[in-house]
Legacy VTK file of the C-alpha trace (Angstrom):
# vtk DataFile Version 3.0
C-alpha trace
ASCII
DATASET POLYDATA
POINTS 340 float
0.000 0.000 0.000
1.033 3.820 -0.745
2.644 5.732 2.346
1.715 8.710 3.597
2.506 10.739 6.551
0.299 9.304 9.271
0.527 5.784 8.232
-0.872 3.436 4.705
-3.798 3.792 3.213
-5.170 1.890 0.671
-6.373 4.354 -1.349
-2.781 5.350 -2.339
-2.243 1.635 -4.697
-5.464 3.382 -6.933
-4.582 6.323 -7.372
-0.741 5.356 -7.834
-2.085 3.326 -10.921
-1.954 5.851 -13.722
0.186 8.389 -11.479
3.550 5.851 -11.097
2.998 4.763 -14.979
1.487 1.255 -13.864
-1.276 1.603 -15.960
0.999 3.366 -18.767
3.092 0.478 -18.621
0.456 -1.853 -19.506
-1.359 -0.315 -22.382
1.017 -2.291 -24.859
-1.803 -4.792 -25.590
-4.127 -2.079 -27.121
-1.962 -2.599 -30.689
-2.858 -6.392 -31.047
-6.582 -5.060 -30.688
-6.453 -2.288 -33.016
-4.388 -4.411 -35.476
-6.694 -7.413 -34.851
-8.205 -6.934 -38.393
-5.022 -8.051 -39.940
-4.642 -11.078 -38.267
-5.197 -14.649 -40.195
-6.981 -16.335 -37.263
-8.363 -13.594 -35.349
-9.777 -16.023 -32.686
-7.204 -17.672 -31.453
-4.301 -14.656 -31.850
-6.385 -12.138 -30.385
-6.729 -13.531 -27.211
-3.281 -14.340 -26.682
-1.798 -11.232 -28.198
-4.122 -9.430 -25.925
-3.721 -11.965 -22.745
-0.396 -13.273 -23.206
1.659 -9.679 -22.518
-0.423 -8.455 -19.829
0.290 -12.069 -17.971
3.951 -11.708 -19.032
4.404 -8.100 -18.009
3.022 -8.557 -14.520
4.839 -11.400 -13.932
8.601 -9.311 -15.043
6.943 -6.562 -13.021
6.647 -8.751 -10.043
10.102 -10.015 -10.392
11.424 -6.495 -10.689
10.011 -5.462 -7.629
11.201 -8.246 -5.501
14.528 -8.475 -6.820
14.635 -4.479 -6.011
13.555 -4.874 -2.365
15.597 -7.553 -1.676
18.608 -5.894 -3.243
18.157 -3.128 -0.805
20.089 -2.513 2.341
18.520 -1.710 6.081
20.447 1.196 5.869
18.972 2.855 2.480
15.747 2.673 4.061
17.114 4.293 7.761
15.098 7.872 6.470
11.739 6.496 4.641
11.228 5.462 1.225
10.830 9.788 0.467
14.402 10.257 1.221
15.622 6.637 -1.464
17.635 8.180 -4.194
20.722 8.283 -6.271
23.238 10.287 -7.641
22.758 11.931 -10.401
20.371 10.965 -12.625
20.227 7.493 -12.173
17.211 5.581 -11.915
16.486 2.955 -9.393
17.592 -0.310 -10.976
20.775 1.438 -12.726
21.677 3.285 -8.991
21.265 0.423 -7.020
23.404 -1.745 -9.850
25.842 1.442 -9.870
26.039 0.996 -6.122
26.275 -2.782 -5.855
29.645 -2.679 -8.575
27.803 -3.569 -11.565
28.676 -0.916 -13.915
28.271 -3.091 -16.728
24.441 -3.494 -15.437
23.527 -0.108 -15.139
25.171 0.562 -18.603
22.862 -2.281 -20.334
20.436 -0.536 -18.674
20.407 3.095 -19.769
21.171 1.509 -23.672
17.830 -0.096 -23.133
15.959 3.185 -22.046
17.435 4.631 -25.187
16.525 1.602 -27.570
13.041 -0.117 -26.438
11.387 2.885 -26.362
11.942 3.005 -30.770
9.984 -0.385 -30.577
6.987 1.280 -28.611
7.429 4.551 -30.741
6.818 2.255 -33.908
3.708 0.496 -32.685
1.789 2.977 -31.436
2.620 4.968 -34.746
1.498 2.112 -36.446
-1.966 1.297 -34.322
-2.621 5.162 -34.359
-2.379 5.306 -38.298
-4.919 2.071 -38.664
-6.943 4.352 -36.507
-6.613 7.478 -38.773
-7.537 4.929 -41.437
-10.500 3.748 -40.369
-11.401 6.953 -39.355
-11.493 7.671 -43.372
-12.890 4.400 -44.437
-15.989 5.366 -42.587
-16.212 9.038 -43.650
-15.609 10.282 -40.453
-12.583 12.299 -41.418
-10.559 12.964 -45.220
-10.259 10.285 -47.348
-7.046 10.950 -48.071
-5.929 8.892 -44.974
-7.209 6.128 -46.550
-4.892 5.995 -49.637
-1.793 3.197 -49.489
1.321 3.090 -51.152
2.864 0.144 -53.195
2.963 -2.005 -50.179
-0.660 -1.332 -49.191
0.341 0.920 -46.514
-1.837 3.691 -45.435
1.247 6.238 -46.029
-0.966 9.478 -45.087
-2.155 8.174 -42.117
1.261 7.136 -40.665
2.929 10.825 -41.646
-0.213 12.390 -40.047
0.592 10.153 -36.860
3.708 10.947 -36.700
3.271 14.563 -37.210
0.547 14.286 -34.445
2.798 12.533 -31.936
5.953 14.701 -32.486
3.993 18.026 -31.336
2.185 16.599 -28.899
5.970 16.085 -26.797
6.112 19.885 -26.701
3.748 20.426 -23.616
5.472 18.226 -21.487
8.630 18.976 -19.688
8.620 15.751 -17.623
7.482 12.215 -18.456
5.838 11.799 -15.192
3.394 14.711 -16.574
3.402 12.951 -20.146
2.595 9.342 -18.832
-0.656 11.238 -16.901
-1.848 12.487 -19.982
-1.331 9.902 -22.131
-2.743 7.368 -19.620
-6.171 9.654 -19.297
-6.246 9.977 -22.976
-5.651 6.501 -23.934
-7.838 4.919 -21.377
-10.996 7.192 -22.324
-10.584 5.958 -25.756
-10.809 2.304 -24.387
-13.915 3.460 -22.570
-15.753 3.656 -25.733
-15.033 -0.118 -26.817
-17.866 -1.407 -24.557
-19.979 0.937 -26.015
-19.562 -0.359 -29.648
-19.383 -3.937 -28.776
-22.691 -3.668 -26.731
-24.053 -1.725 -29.890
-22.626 -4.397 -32.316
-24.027 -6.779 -30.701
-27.996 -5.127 -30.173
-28.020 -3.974 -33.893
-26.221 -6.849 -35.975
-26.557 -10.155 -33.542
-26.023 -12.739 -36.274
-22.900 -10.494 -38.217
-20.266 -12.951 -38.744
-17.370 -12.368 -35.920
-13.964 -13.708 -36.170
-13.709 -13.245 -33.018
-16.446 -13.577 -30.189
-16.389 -12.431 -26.911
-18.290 -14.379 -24.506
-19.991 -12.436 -21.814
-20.220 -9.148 -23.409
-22.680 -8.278 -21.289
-21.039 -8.264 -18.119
-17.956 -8.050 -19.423
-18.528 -4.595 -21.495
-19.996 -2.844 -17.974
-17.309 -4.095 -16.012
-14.668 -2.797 -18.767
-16.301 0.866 -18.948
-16.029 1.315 -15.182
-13.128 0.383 -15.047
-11.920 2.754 -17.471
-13.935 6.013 -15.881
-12.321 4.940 -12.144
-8.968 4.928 -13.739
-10.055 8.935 -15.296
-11.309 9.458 -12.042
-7.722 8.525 -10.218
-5.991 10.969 -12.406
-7.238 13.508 -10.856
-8.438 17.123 -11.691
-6.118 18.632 -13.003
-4.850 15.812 -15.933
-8.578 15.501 -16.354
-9.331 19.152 -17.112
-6.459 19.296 -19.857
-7.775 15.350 -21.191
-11.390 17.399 -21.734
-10.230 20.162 -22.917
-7.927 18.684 -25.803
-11.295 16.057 -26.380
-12.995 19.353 -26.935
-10.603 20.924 -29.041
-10.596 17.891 -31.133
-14.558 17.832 -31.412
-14.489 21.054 -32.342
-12.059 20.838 -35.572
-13.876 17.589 -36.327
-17.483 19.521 -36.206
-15.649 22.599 -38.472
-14.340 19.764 -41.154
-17.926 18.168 -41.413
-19.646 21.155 -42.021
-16.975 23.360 -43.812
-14.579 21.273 -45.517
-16.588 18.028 -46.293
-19.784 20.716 -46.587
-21.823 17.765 -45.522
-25.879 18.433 -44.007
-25.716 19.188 -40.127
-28.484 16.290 -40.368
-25.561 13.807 -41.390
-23.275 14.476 -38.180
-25.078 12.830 -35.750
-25.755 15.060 -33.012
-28.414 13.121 -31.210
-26.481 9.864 -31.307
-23.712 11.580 -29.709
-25.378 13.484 -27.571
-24.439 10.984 -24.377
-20.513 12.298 -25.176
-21.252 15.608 -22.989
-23.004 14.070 -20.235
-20.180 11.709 -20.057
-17.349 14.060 -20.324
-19.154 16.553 -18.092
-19.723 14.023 -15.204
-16.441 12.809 -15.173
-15.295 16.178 -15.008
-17.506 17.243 -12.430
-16.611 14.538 -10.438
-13.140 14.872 -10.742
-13.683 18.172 -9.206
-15.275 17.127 -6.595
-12.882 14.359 -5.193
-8.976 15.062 -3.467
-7.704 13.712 -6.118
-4.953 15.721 -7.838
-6.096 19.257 -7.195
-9.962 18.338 -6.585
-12.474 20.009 -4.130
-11.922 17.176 -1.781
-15.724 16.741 -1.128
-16.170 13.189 -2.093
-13.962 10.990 -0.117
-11.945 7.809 -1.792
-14.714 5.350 -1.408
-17.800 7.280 -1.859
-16.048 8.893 -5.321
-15.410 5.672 -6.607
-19.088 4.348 -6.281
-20.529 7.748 -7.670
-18.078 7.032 -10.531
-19.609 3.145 -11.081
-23.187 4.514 -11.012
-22.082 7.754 -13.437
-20.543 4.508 -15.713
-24.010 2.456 -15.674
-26.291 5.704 -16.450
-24.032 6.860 -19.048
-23.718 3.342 -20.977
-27.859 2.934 -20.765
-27.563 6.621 -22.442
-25.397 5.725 -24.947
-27.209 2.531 -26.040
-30.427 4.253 -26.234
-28.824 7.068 -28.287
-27.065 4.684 -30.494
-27.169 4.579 -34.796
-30.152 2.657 -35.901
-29.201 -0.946 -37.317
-29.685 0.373 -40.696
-26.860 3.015 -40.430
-24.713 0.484 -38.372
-24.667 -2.159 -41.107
-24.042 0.496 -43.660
-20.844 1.753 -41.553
-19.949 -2.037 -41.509
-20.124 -2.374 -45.550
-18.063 0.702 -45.845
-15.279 -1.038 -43.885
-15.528 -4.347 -45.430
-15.299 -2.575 -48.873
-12.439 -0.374 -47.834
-10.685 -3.516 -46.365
LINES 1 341
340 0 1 2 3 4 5 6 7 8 9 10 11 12 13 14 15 16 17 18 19 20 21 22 23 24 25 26 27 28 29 30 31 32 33 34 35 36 37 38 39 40 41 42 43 44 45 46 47 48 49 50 51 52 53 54 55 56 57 58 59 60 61 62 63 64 65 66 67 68 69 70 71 72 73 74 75 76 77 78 79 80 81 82 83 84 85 86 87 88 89 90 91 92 93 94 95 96 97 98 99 100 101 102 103 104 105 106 107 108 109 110 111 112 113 114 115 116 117 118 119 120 121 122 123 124 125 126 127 128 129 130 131 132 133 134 135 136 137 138 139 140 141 142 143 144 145 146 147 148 149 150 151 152 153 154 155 156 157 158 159 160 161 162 163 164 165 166 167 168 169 170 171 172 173 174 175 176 177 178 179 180 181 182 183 184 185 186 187 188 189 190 191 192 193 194 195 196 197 198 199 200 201 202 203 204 205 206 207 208 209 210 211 212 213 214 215 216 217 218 219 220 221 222 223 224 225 226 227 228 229 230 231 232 233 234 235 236 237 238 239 240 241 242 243 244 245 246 247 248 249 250 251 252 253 254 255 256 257 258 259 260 261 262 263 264 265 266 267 268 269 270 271 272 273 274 275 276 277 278 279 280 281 282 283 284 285 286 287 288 289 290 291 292 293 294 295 296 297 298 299 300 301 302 303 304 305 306 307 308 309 310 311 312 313 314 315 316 317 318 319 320 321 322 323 324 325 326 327 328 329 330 331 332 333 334 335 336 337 338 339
């Protein structure tokens, strides 16, 4: 459990989830979904792509940790974990190696810091371009990000996500303040998979699925609470910058509907998105109201996190009652399939 001054509390492992980078550290497996399409057998290397590095990743986590504590000395500890630190600006693992004689450790080390982070540079860029891809298949943006090179690669989308992902480093002095954002972000975008699998699932029951997840029903709740409490332990003030890009970004996607594509207001959808503000707004709200990262501090740990669940449940009944009719949903599906 997280210290603090008067003793541990519980409520420090939550909200330590997306502010240590746990949760950051985990959102690897969102690349074998969104790249899930190209797979030849999409039920049986879904699952483990999805599975199989989460298990794999806690487990070296684990390991880590122990291997860390027990590496330690009584005396490191003799002022509190606050006052655990090392010269310069060596990290844990490479200042405890550094201090233990194992220079050749802590120099494998920092060439790894340098290196694996390419590898996770070049699949996000990758997942985020399908993204901007399927974004034009369906008409939702230009379709110039659907146009491929020789090697059927969606060249326009990749530049775009590239572009996209080199600015977006100049806000950020630290990564602690980077791995908030992108944490907050990332995980609100999961929170809308639920939503289109429950919708899938109401409007085309018998479309042929690869891949079938059994238990969507409980599953799909359980997965969008989950990804509002992690929001929630953010805190206020990563939250009011996450809304307030989401805005920004609904705002030049509402000017290139209606000013560049010159399409009817009729034809973007207002009422079946209408559940977006209530959703955004509560979260916000809520945020606000919890002592979490610059909140009010009115809602304690445990009554925040229930207000949260039943904000979830009201919100997904909202959004499945506001959703496209079956109609427009099997015509969104044809537009992939053809694009594909």
């Amino acid at each position: 459990m997280a210290a603090d001054p008067t003793g541990y509390k519980a409520t420090g492992v939550f909200t330590a989830l997306p502010a240590a980078g746990i949760i950051f550290s985990y959102l690897g497996f969102r690349t074998a979904i969104d790249l899930g399409g190209e797979s030849a057998n999409p039920g049986r290397n879904i699952p483990l792509a999805v599975m199989g590095p989460v298990v794999l990743a806690a487990i070296l986590y684990i390991l880590l940790q122990v291997a860390f504590l027990y590496a330690l000395a009584p005396a490191d500890l003799a002022h509190g974990w606050a006052h655990l630190s090392y010269t310069g600006q060596m990290g844990p693992f490479a200042g405890l190696a550094a201090t233990l004689g194992l220079g050749w450790m802590a120099t494998l080390l920092y060439i790894d810091a340098y290196i694996s982070p390419g590898g996770t540079g070049l699949m996000y860029v990758t997942g985020g371009s399908r993204i901007l891809f399927a974004i034009g298949e369906m008409d939702a943006g230009p379709r110039t990000l659907v146009r491929l090179n020789a090697n059927r690669v969606p060249w326009v989308a990749v530049l775009v996500m590239w572009i996209v992902g080199a600015v977006f480093l100049l806000p950020f002095p630290a990564w602690q303040q980077m791995v908030n954002y992108i944490t907050s972000i990332t995980v609100l975008t999961y929170g809308l998979g639920p939503i289109a699998l429950l919708v899938l699932r109401h409007s085309m029951p018998d479309l042929a699925r690869p891949f079938r997840l059994k238990g969507a029903w409980l599953i799909a709740p359980a997965a969008f609470i989950c990804s509002n409490w992690v929001i929630y332990w953010t805190g206020f003030r990563t939250n009011s910058f996450l809304f307030a890009i989401v805005a920004i970004g609904f705002i030049l996607y509402a000017l290139h509907h209606h000013f560049v594509a010159r399409k009817p207001a009729s034809e973007f959808g207002w009422r079946h998105i209408a559940w977006l503000l209530p959703w955004f707004g509560g979260m916000w709200i809520l945020s606000w109201l919890s002592g979490i990262g610059g909140g009010k501090g009115v809602l304690d740990f445990g009554w925040g996190v229930l207000c949260v669940a039943v904000w979830s449940l009201l919100v997904l009944i909202m959004a499945l009652r506001t959703a496209l009719p079956a109609a427009d949903t099997a015509r969104m599906m044809g537009l992939i399939d053809a694009t594909a």
